[in-house]
C-alpha positions as CSV (number, residue, x, y, z in Angstrom):
1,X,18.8,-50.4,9.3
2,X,16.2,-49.7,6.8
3,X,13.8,-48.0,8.8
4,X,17.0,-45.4,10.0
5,X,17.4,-45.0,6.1
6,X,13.7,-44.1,5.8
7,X,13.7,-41.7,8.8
8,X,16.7,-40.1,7.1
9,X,15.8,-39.4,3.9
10,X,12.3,-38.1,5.3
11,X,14.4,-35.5,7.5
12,X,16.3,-34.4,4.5
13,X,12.7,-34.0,2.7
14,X,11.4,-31.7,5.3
15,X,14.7,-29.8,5.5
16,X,15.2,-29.0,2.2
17,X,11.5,-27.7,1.5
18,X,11.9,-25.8,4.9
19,X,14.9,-23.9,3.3
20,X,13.3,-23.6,-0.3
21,X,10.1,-22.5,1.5
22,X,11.8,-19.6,2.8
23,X,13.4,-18.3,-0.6
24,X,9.9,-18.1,-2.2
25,X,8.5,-15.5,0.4
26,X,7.4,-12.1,-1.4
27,X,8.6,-9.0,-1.0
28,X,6.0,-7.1,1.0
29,X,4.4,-4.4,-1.1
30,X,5.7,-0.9,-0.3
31,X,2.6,0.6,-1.5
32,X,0.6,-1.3,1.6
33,X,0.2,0.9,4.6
34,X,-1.2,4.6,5.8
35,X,-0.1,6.9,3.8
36,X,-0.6,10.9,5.2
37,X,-0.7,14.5,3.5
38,X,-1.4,17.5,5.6
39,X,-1.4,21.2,4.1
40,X,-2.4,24.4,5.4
41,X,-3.1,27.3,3.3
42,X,-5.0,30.5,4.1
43,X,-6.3,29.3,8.0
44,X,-7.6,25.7,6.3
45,X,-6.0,22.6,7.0
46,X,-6.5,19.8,4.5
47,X,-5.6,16.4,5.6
48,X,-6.1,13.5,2.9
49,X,-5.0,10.3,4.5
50,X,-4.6,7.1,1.5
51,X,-4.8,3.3,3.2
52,X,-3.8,0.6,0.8
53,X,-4.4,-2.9,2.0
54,X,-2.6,-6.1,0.7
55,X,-5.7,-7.4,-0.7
56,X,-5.9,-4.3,-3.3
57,X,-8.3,-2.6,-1.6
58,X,-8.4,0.9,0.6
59,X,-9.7,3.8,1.5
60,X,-9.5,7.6,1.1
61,X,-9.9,9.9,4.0
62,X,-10.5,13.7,3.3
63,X,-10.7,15.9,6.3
64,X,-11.2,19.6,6.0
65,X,-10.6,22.1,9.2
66,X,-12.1,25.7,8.9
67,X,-12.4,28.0,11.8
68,X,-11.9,24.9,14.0
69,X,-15.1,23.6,12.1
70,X,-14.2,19.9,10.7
71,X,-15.8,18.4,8.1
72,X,-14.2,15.0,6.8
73,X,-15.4,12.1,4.0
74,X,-14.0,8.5,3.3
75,X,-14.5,6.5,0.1
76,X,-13.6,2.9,0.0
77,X,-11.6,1.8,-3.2
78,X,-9.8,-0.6,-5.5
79,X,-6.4,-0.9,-7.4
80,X,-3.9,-2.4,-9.1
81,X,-0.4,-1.1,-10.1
82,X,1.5,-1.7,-13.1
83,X,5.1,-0.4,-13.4
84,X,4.8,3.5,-12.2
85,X,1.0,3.9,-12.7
86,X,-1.4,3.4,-10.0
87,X,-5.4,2.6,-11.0
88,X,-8.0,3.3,-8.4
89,X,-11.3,2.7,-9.0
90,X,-14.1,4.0,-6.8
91,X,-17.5,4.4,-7.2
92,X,-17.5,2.7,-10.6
93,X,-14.7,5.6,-12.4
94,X,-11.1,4.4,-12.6
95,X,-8.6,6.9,-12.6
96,X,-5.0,6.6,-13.4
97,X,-1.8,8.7,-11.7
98,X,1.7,7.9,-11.9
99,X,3.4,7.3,-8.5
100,X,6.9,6.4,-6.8
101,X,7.7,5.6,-3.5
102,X,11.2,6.8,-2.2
103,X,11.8,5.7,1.6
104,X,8.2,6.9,3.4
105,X,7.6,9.3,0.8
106,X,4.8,8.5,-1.8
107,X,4.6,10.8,-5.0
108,X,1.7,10.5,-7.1
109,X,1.2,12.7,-10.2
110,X,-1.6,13.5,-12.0
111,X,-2.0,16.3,-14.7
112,X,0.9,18.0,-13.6
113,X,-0.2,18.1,-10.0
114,X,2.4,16.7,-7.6
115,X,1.3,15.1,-3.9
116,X,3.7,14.0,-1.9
117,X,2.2,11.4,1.4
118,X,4.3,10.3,3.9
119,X,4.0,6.5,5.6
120,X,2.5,6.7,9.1
């Protein structure tokens, strides 16, 4: 009868820190992803494409089309968020730029200059 008692309690052990388990998952980042801008302006189409990983790092992609002529550049980076602002450091600078993210729209501000990406 003992060993029943034993086998019992164990189960209730591994039952109850299944279902506590389960209430301390995070709340995935909505910054992490591919985030995607595209303008054209004069016969020039900018794209700037923004990949933030879980493990605050990323990447900038700039590609440039002119006359069917592309020309593109990608910087690896760091961050780190705090409230609205978002701090990237690459290549040693840090810069600073407020963002929000509404839905699949990512807004970052920066002197007055408004970007808005969109989530691939």
């Amino acid at each position: 009868m003992k060993k029943f008692n034993v086998i019992g309690v164990v189960f209730l052990v591994l039952l109850f820190s299944f279902f506590t388990s389960c209430n301390d998952e995070e709340t995935p980042d909505p910054l992490v992803g591919v985030w995607e801008l595209s303008e054209v302006e004069d016969g020039i189409t900018m794209t700037i494409t923004l990949t933030f990983n879980s493990d605050n790092t990323g990447s900038v992609k700039v590609m440039v089309i002119i006359e069917g002529i592309s020309e593109s550049d990608t910087e690896n980076f760091t961050y780190s968020t705090a409230a609205n602002i978002l701090t990237m450091t690459m290549g040693g600078e840090s810069s600073e730029v407020t963002y929000s993210i509404s839905g699949n729209k990512l807004t970052i501000t920066e002197d007055g200059e408004t970007l808005v990406f969109t989530k691939k």
